[in-house]
C-alpha positions as CSV (number, residue, x, y, z in Angstrom):
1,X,-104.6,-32.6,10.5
2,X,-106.6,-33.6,13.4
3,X,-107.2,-34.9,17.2
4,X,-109.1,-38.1,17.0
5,X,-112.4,-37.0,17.3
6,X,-114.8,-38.8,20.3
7,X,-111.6,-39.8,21.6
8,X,-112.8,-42.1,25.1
9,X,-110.0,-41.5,27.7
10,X,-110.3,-43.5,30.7
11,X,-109.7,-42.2,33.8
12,X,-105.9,-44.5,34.5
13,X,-105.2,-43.0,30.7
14,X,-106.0,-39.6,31.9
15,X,-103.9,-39.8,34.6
16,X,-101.1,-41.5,32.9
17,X,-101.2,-38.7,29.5
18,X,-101.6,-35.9,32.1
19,X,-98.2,-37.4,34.0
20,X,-96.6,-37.5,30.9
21,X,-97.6,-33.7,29.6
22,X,-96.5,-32.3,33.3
23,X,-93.4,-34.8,32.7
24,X,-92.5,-33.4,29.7
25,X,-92.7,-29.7,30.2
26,X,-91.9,-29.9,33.5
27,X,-88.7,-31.9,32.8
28,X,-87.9,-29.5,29.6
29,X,-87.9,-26.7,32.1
30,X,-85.7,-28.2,34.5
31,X,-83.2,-29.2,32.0
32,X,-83.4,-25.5,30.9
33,X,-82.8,-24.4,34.5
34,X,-79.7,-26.6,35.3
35,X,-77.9,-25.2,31.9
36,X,-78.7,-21.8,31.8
37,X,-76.0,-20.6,34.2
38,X,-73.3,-22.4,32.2
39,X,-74.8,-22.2,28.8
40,X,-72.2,-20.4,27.0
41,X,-69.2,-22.0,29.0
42,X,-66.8,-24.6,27.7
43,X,-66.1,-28.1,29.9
44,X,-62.6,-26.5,31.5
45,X,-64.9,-23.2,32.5
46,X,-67.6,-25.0,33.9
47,X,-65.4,-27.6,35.8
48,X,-63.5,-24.7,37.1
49,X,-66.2,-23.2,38.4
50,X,-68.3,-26.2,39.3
51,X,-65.6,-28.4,40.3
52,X,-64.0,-31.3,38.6
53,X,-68.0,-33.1,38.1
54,X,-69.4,-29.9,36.6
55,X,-73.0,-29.0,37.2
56,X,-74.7,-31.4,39.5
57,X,-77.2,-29.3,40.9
58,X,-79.0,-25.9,39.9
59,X,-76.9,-22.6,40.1
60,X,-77.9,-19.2,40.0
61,X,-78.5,-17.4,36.4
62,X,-80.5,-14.3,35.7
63,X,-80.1,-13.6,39.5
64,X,-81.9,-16.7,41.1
65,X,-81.6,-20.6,41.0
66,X,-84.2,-22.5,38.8
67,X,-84.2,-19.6,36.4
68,X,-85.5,-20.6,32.7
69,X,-84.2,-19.5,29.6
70,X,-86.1,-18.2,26.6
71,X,-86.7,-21.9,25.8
72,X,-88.6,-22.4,28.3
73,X,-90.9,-19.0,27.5
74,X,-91.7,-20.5,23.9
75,X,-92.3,-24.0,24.9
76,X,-95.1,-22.3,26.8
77,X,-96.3,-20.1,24.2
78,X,-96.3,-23.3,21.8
79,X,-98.7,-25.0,24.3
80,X,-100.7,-22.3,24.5
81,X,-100.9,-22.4,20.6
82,X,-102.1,-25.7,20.9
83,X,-104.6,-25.4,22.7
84,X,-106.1,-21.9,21.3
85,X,-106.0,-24.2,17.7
86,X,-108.0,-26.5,19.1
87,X,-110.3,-24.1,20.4
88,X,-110.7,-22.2,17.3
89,X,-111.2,-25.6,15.3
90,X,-115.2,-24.7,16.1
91,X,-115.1,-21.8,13.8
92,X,-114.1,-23.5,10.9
93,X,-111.2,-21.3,10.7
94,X,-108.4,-24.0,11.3
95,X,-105.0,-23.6,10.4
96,X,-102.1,-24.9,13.3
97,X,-99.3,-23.3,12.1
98,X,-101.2,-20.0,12.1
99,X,-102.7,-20.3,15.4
100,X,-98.7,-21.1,16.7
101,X,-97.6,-18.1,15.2
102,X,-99.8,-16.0,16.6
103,X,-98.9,-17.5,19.9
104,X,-95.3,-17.3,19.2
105,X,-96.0,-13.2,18.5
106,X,-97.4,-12.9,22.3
107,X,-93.9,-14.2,23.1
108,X,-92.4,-11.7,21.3
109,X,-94.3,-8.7,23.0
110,X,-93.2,-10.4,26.4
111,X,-89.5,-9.4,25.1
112,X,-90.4,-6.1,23.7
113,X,-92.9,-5.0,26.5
114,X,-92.6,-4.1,30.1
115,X,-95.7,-6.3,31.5
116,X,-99.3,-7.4,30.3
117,X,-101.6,-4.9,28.3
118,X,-104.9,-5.2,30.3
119,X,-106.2,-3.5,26.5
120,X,-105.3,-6.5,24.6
121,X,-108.5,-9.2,26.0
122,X,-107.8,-11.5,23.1
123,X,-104.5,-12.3,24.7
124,X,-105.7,-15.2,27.2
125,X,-104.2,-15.9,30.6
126,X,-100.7,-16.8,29.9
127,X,-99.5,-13.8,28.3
128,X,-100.5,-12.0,31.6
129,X,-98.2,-14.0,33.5
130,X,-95.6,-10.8,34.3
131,X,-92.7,-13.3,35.1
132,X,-92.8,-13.9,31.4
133,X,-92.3,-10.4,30.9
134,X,-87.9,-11.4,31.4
135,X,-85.7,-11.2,28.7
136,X,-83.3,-14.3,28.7
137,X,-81.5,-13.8,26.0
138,X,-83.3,-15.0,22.9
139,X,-81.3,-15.9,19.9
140,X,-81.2,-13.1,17.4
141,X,-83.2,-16.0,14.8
142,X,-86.3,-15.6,17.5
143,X,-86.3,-12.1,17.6
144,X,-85.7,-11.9,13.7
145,X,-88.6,-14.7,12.7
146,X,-91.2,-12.8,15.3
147,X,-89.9,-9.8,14.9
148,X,-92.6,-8.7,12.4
149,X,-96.5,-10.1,11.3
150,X,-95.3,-12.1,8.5
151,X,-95.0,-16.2,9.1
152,X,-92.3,-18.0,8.2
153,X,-93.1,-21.2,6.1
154,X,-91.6,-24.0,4.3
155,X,-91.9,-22.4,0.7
156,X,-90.2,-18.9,2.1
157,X,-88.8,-19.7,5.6
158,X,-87.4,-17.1,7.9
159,X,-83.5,-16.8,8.5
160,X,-83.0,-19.9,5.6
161,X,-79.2,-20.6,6.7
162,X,-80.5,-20.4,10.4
163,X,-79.5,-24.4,11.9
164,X,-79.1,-23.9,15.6
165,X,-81.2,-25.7,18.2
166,X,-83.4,-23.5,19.3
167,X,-86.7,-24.3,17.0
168,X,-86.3,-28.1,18.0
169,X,-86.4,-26.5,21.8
170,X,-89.6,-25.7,21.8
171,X,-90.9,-28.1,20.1
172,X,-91.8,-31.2,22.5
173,X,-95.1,-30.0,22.5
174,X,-96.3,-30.7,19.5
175,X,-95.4,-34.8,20.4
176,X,-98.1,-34.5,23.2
177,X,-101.0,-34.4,20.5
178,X,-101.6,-38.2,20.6
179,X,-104.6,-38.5,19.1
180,X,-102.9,-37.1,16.0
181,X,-101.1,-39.5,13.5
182,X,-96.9,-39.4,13.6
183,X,-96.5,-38.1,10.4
184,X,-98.6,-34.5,10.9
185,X,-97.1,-34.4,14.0
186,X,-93.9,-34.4,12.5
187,X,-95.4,-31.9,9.4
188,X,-96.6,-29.3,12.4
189,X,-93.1,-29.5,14.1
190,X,-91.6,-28.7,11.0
191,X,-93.7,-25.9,9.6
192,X,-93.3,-24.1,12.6
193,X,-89.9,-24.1,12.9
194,X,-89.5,-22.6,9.6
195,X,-91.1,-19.4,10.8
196,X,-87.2,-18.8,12.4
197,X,-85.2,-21.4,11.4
198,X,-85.4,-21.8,7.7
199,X,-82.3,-24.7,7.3
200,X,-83.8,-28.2,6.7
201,X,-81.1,-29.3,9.6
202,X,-83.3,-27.5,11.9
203,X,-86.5,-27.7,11.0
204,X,-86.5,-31.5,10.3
205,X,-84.8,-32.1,14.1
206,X,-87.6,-30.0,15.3
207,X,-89.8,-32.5,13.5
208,X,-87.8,-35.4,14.5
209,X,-87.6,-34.4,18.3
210,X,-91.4,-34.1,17.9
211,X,-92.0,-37.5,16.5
212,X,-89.6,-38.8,19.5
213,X,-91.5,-37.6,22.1
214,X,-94.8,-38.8,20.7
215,X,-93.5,-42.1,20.6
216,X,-92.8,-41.7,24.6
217,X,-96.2,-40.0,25.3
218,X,-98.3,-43.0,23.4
219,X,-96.1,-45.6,25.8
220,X,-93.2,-46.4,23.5
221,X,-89.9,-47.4,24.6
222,X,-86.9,-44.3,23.8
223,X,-85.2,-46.8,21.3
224,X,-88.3,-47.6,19.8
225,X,-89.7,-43.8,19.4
226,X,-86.4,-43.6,17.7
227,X,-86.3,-46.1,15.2
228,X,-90.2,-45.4,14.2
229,X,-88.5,-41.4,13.7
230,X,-86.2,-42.5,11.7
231,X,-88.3,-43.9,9.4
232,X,-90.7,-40.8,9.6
233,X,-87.8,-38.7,8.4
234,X,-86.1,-40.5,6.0
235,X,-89.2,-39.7,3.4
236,X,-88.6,-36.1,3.8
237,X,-85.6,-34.0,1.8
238,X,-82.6,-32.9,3.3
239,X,-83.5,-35.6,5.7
240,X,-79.5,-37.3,5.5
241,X,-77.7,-34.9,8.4
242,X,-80.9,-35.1,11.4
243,X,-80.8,-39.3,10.2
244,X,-77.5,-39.5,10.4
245,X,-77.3,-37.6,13.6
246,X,-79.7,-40.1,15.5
247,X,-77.8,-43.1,14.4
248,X,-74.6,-42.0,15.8
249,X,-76.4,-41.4,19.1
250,X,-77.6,-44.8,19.2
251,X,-74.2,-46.4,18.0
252,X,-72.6,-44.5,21.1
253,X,-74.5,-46.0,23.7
254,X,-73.0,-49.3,22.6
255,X,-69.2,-47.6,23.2
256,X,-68.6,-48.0,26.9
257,X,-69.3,-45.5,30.0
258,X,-70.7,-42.2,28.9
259,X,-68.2,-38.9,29.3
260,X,-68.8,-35.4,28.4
261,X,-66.3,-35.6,26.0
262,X,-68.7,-38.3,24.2
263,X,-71.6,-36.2,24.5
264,X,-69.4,-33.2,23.0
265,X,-68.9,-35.5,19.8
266,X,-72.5,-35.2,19.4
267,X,-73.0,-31.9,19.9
268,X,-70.6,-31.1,17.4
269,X,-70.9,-28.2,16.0
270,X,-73.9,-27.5,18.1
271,X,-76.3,-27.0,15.3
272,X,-79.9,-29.0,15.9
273,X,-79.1,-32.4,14.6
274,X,-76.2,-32.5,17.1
275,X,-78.3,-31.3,20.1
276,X,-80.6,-33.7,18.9
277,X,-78.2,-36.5,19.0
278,X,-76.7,-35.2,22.5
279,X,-80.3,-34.9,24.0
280,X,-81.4,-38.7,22.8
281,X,-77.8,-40.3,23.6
282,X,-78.0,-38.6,27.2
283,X,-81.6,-40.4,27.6
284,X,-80.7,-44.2,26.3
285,X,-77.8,-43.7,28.4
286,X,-79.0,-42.2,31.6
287,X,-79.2,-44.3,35.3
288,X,-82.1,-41.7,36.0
289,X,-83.2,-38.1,35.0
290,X,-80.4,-36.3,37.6
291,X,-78.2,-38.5,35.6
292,X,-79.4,-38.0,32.4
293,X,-79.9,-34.0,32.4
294,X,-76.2,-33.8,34.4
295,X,-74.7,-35.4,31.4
296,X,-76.7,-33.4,29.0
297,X,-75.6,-29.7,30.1
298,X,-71.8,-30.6,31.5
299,X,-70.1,-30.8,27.5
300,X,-68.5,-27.4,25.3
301,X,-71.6,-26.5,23.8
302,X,-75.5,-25.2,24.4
303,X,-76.2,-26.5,28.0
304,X,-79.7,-25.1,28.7
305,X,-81.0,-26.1,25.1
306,X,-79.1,-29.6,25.9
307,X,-80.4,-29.8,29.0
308,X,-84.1,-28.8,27.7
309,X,-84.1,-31.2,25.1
310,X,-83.6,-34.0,27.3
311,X,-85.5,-33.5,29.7
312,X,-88.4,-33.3,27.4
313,X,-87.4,-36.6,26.4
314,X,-87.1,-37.9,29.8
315,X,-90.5,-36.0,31.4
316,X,-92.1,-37.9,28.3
317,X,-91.0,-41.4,28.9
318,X,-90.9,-41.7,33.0
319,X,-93.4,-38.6,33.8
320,X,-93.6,-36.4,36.5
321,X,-93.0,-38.3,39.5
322,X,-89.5,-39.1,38.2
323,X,-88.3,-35.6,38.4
324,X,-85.8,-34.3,41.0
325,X,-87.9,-33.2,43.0
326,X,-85.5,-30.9,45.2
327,X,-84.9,-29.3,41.9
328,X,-88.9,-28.7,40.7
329,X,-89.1,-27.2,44.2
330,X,-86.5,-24.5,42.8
331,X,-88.0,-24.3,39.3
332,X,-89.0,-20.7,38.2
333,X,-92.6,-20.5,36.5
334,X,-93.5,-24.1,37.8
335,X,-97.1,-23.1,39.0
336,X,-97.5,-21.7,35.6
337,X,-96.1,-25.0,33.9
338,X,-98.3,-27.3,35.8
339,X,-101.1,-24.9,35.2
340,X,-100.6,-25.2,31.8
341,X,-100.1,-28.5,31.3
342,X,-103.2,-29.4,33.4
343,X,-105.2,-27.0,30.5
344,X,-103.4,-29.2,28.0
345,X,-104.3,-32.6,28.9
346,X,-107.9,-31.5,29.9
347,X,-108.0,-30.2,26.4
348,X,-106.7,-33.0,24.8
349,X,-109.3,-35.3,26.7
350,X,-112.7,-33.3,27.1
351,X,-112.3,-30.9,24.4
352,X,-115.9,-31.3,23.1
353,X,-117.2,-30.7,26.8
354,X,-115.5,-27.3,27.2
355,X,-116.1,-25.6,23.8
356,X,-118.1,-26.9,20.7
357,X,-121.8,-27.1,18.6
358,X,-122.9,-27.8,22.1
359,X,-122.2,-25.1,23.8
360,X,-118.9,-23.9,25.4
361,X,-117.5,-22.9,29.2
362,X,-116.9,-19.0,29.2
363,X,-114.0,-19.4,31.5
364,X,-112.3,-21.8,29.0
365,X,-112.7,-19.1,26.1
366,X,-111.6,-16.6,28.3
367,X,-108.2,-18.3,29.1
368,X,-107.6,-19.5,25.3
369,X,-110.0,-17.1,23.4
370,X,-111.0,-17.8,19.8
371,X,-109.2,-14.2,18.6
C-alpha cells in the first residue's frame, strides 16, 4: 500500500484536496451534530418533538447544540492514524492497520480516562485535546474491539456477528488518501473495521463508503464514485448484501420526491449496508447539504450515524464552502477538525518536506510522533 511517491500538487490542487478534506470531516461532524439529539428516536417521536418537518436545525444533546457523538471522536482518531502511518513509513516499520489501531486505543483511553496524561509524550497533540475526554455513548462493539491490546483482523475479527454502522462511520477518512489506488483504499477500510466489527456486512460498507468518498475527493461525480464501488466490491466475499444495498439506493432516486419513510426503507434494519444505502440515496437526492443531512437524520433509525455518513459524502463532493455555515458556527470540536484536516492535507501534499531521509521538522514529530 502506498501514497504516490513525489507526488507534484499544484497550488489550485492544494486548495481544492484541502477543501475537500475540511469538507468531508467537517460535513461528517455536522451530520453527527444534527442527529445526535434524536438518534435513538422513531419519526412520530421526533416529529412530536420537532414538529411535523422533524429536525431542521441543530438541537441540544449532551447539554449543548453542535455536540458530536462518539463518531465524530474516532473519525478524528482515524485521521490522526493516517497521518502518524505516514510518518512512521521513514522507519521502515509500516503497517496501516497497526498504526490505526493504535490510534483507535488513544480513543479508548479518552473514554476510560478523566483528561490527557502529560506522562504519555508518545501520544501527539490530539489526544490532549480535553473536549475529547466526553463520553458519548459509544457502542458496546467500540468499547469491546478497543477494549484490550489485541487487533482485530480479517482472519480473527473482533465481535464477528457485529453489523451495525458504526465502523463505516469512521471511515471516510481513509477515501482522502488519493494518491493511493481504490482498491487498498478499500482493503485499509476494511481491515480496520474488523478490529470491532467482525460481519462482512460491515466491514465491506466500511470499505465501500471508503471507496465512495475517494471517488468524490479525486473529482468524481456521486453516481459515478458509485458505480466504480460497485465494481470494487463485487470481487470481494460476502460482497451480495453492501451491493445490493447501493443498488436499491440508486433505483430510489428514480421513484418520485424523497420522504423519510423512503429513506427508512433503506435504513432497514439499520445495520451498515442500510445506513450505507440511506447516506448515498440522501446525497443523489439532495437540493443542497441542509437538504441532504435533514433528510438523512429525520427517519426510525440511527440519525447521528445517518447524518455522519452523509455528510461525509456531501463535504467530499461540494467541500467546505458548501456547508451550513450557521451550523459550523455551532459545531463542537470545529477548531480541532479544521486543525486536523489542515495537518492532513499538508501531509498528504509535502510529506517528504516535513519528515524523511532528508531530515524532518521537530514540531511535526512532536504532534504525530513515530511511537
Amino acid at each position: 500500500m502506498g501514497v504516490t511517491a513525489g507526488a507534484v500538487w499544484g497550488r489550485v490542487e492544494q486548495q481544492d484536496f484541502r477543501s475537500r478534506v475540511r469538507g468531508t470531516l467537517l460535513g461528517a461532524a455536522v451530520g453527527d451534530a444534527l442527529g445526535a439529539p434524536v438518534h435513538r428516536l422513531d419519526l412520530g417521536a421526533i416529529q412530536e418533538t420537532h414538529g411535523v418537518e422533524g429536525v431542521v436545525d441543530l438541537a441540544p444533546a449532551y447539554g449543548r447544540r453542535g455536540a458530536v457523538s462518539h463518531l465524530t471522536q474516532l473519525t478524528l482518531f482515524s485521521v490522526d492514524g493516517l497521518i502518524r502511518a505516514q510518518v512512521r513509513r521513514d522507519t521502515g516499520a509500516w503497517h496501516p492497520p497497526t498504526d490505526l489501531h493504535r490510534a483507535y486505543l488513544r480513543w479508548f483511553a479518552t473514554q476510560r480516562d478523566w483528561g490527557p496524561d502529560e506522562r504519555r509524550k508518545d501520544d501527539g497533540w490530539l489526544a490532549r485535546e480535553e473536549w475529547l475526554y466526553a463520553r458519548r455513548d459509544p457502542a458496546r462493539s467500540l468499547l469491546l474491539g478497543f477494549g484490550d491490546d489485541i487487533m482485530g483482523t480479517l482472519d480473527a475479527p473482533k465481535s464477528p456477528g457485529e453489523a451495525g454502522p458504526e465502523a463505516a462511520a469512521r471511515s471516510a477518512p481513509f477515501g482522502l488518501l488519493v494518491g493511493w489506488e481504490p482498491q487498498l483504499v478499500v482493503q485499509l477500510a476494511v481491515e480496520c473495521a474488523a478490529q470491532t466489527h467482525g460481519h462482512p456486512v460491515a466491514y465491506l460498507a466500511a470499505g465501500a463508503y471508503a471507496a465512495i468518498v475517494h471517488g468524490l475527493a479525486r473529482g468524481e461525480s456521486l453516481d459515478a464514485a458509485v458505480q466504480q464501488t460497485l465494481a470494487l466490491v463485487a470481487a470481494r466475499p460476502g460482497h451480495q448484501p453492501v451491493s445490493d444495498a447501493l443498488q436499491h439506493a440508486l433505483g430510489a432516486v428514480r421513484q418520485g420526491m424523497p420522504t423519510p419513510v423512503r429513506v427508512g426503507e433503506l435504513v432497514g434494519a439499520a445495520t451498515a449496508e442500510g445506513l450505507l444505502a440511506a447516506a448515498v440515496y440522501c446525497a443523489l437526492v439532495s437540493e443542497d447539504v441542509r437538504h441532504g443531512l435533514c433528510l438523512a437524520v429525520n427517519h426510525d433509525g440511527p440519525s447521528a450515524a445517518a447524518g455522519a455518513l452523509t455528510g461525509g459524502l456531501l463535504g467530499a463532493l461540494h467541500g467546505e464552502t458548501a456547508l451550513p455555515p450557521a451550523w459550523l458556527a455551532e459545531l463542537e470540536g470545529r477548531p480541532t477538525l479544521l486543525e486536523l484536516a489542515d495537518d492532513f492535507a499538508m501531509e498528504m501534499t509535502q510529506g517528504p518536506a516535513l519528515h524523511g531521509p532528508a531530515g524532518s521538522s521537530p514540531g511535526w514529530l512532536a504532534r504525530y510522533p513515530r511511537g
